[in-house]
C-alpha positions as CSV (number, residue, x, y, z in Angstrom):
1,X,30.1,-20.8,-28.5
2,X,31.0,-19.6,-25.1
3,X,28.9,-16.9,-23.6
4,X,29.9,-13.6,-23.5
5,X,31.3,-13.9,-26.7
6,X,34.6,-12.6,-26.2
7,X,36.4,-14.4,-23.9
8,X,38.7,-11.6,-21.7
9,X,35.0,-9.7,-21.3
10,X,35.6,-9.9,-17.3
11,X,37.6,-7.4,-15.5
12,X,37.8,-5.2,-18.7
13,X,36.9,-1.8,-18.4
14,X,33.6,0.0,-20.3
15,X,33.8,2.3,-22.5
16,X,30.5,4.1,-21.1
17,X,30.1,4.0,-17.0
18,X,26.7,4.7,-15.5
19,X,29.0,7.7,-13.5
20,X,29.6,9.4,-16.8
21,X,26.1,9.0,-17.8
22,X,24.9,10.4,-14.3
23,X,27.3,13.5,-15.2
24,X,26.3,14.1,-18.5
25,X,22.3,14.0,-17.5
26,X,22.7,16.2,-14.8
27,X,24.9,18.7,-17.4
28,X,21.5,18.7,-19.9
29,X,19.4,19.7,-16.7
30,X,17.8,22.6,-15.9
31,X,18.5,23.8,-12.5
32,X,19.9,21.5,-9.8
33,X,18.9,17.2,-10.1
34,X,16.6,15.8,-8.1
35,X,17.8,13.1,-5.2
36,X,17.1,9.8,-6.1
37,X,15.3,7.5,-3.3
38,X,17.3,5.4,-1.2
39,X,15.2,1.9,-2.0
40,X,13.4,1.4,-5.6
41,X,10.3,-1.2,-6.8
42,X,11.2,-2.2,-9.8
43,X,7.8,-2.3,-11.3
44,X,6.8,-3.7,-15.2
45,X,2.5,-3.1,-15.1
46,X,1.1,-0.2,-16.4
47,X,-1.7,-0.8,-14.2
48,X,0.4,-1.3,-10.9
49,X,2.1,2.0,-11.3
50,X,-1.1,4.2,-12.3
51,X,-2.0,2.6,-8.9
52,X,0.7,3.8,-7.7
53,X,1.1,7.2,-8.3
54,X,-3.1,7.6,-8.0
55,X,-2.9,6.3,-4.3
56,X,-0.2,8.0,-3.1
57,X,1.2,11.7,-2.8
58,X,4.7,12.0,-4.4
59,X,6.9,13.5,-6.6
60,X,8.3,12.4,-10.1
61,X,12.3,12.9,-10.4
62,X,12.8,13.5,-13.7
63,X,15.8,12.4,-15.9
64,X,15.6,8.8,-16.4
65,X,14.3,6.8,-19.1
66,X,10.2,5.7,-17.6
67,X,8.7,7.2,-14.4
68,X,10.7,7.4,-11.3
69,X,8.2,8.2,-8.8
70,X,8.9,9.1,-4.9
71,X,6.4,8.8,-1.9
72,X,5.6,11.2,-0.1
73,X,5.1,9.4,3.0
74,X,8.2,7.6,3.1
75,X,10.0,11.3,3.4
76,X,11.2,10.5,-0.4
77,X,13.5,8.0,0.8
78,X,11.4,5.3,-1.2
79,X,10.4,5.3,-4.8
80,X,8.8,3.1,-7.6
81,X,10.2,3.1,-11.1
82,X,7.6,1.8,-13.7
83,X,6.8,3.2,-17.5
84,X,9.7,1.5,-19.0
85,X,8.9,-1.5,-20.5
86,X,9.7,-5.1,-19.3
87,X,12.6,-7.6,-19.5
88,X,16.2,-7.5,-18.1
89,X,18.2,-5.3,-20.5
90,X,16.5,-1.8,-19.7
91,X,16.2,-3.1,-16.0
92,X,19.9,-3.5,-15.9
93,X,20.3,-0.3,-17.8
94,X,18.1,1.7,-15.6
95,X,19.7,-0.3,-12.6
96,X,23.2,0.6,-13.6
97,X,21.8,4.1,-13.4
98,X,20.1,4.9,-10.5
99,X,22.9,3.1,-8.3
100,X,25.8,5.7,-9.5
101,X,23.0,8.0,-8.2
102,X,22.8,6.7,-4.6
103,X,20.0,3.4,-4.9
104,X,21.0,1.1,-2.6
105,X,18.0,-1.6,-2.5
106,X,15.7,-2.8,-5.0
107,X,12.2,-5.1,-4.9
108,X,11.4,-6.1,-8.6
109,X,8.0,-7.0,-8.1
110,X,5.1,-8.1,-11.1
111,X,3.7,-10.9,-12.7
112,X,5.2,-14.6,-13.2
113,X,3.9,-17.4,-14.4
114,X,3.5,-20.6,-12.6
115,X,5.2,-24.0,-12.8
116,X,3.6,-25.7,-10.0
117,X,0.0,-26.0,-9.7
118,X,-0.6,-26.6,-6.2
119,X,0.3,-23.0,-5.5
120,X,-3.3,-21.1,-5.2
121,X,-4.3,-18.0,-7.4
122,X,-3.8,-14.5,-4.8
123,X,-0.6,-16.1,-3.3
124,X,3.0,-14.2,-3.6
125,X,5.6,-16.1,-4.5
126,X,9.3,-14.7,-2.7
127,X,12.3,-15.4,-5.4
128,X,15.4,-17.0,-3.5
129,X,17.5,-17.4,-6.5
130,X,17.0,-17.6,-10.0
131,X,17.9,-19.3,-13.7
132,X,20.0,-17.2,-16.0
133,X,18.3,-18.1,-18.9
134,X,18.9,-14.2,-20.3
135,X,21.1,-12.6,-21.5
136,X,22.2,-9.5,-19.7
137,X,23.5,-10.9,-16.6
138,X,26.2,-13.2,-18.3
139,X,27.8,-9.3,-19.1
140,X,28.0,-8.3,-15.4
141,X,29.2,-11.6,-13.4
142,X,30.7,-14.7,-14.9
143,X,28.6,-17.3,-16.3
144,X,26.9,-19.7,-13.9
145,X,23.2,-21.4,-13.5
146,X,21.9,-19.3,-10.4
147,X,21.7,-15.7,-9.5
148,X,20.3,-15.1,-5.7
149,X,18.5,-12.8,-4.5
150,X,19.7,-11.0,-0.9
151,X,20.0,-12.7,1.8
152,X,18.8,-9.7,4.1
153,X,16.1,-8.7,1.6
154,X,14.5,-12.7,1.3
155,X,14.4,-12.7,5.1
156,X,12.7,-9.0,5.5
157,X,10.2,-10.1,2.8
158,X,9.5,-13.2,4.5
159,X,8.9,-11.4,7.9
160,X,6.7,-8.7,7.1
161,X,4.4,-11.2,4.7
162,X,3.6,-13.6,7.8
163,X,3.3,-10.3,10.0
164,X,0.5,-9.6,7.5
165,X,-0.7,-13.1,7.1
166,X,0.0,-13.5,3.5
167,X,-0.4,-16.6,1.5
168,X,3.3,-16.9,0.2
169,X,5.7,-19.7,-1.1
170,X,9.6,-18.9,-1.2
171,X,11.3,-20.9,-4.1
172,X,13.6,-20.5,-7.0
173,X,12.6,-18.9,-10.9
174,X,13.3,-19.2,-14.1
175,X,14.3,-16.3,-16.0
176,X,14.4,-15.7,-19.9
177,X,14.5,-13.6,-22.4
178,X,11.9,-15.1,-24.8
179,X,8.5,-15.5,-23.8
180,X,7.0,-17.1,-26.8
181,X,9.8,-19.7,-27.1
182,X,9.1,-20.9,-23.7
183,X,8.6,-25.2,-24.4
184,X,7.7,-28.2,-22.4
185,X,10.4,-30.0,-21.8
186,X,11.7,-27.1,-20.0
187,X,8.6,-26.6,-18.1
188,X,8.8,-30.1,-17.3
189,X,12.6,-30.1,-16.5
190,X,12.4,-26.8,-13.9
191,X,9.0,-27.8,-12.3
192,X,10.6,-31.3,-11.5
193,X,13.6,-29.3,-9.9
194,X,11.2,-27.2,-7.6
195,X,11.5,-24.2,-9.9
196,X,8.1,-22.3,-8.8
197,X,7.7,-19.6,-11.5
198,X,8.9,-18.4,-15.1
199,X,9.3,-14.1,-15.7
200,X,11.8,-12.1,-17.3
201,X,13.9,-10.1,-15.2
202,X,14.8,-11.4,-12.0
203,X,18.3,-13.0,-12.6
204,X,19.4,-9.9,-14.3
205,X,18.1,-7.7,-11.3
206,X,19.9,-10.0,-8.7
207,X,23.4,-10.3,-10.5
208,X,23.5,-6.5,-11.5
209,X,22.9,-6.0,-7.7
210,X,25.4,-8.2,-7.1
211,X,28.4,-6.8,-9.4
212,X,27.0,-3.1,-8.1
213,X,27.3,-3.7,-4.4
214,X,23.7,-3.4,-3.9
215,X,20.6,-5.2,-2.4
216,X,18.1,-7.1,-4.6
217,X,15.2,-9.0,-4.1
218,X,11.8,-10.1,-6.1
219,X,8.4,-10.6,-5.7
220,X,5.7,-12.4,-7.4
221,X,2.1,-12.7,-8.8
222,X,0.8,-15.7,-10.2
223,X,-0.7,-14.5,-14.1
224,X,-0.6,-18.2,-15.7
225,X,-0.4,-21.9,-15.1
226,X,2.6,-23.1,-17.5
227,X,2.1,-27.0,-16.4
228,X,1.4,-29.9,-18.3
229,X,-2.2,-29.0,-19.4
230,X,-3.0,-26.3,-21.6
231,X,-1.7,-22.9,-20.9
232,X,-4.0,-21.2,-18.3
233,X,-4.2,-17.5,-18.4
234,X,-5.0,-15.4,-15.2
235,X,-4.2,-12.5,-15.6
236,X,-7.7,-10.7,-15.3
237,X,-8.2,-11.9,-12.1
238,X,-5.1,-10.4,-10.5
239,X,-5.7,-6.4,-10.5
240,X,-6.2,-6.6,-6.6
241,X,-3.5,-8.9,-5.9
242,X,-0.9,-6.9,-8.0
243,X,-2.4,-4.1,-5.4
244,X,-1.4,-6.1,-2.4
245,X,2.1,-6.7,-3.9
246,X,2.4,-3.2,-4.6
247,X,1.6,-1.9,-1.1
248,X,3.5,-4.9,0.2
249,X,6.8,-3.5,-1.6
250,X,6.1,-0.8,-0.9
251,X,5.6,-1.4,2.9
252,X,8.9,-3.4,3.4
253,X,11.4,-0.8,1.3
254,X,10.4,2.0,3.6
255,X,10.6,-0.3,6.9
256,X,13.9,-0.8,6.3
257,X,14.6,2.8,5.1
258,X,14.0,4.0,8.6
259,X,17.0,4.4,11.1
């Protein structure tokens, strides 16, 4: 069975545009609708965005399905969204959304787990490209293996992470929808093909970007070793690196926000 199902899905118009959606939210408001940011972390921890929003001033623009929250110190022009859940359909969904508002860049930054065991515990991993292994993305852009990340936003990343002397690695993940159904033939398959980690939203993010006209780019922590050993959870140790990543998005969003 082909994938979208129904084969003249390309090229055809919605029924539902994120426009109209952005029109009939701002007719329910009360009083004018805030501005949106200019950049957006896409952020899927509970913990990283109560960090967030308890370490820096800001201002919550309501309207939108989660916590959109804008700092204070980047004059608003840079924002977090977190409080929505995890995994590619609401990320497309709230995507879709904030770009007919104005968005122009997102970093979708979080946990991944790990398909190579030489990379050390505390170090970020910078997604190049992606597997479409999910299912959202194969609605926006024609079917293919890969989804990549922006070329602008890979190199900025990379920049400001040796300007701060971070351990990092820059490789390709796999994304998919089902976590639990995750096996080892395909661990084995990907970590043969240099495929560094495994998570569940970063294809969707880069090829919603791409259909949109927008800028993309992701950002990992290491939770868990998926190699050919037992499974080899992490993720208590990370609170502090998920901090780093945070401040680090954060960080590169509003450097390039500045004229």
């Amino acid at each position: 069975m082909p994938f979208p199902n129904h084969p003249e899905k390309y090229g055809a118009d919605p029924i539902v545009t994120p426009d109209e959606h952005a029109d009939y939210r701002a007719a329910q408001a009360e009083g004018d609708v805030a501005e949106p940011p200019e950049a957006v972390v896409l952020c899927y921890s509970r913990g990283l965005m109560e960090y967030f929003t308890e370490t820096y001033d800001g201002e919550t623009v309501d309207h939108y399905y989660g916590r959109l929250y804008c700092f204070e110190d980047t004059d608003y022009e840079v924002g977090v969204l977190g409080d929505f859940g995890i995994g590619a359909p609401t990320t497309a969904m709230l995507m879709d959304e904030l770009v007919a508002d104005g968005v122009e860049a997102f970093l979708s930054i979080g946990f991944a787990g790990c398909l190579d065991d030489s990379v050390e515990m505390g170090d970020f991993i910078v997604c190049e490209k992606a597997i479409r292994d999910e299912g959202t993305s194969h609605h926006y852009v024609e079917s293919a293996k890969w989804a990549e990340a922006s070329d602008s936003l890979v190199v900025d990343t990379t920049e400001l992470l040796d300007e701060r002397d971070e351990p990092f690695h820059v490789g390709p993940s796999w994304t998919t929808d089902a976590i639990y159904q995750e096996t080892d033939a395909e661990v084995e398959r990907y970590a043969e093909a240099g495929v560094l980690t495994v998570e569940m939203e970063a294809s969707a993010v880069f090829a919603v970007a791409d259909y949109r006209g927008v800028e993309a780019g992701a950002m990992f922590v290491v939770s868990d070793y998926l190699g050919q050993s037992d499974w080899d959870p992490k993720f208590h140790l990370t609170a502090e690196d998920m901090r780093r990543l945070g401040d680090t998005a954060k960080e590169l969003l509003a450097s390039r926000s500045r004229p």
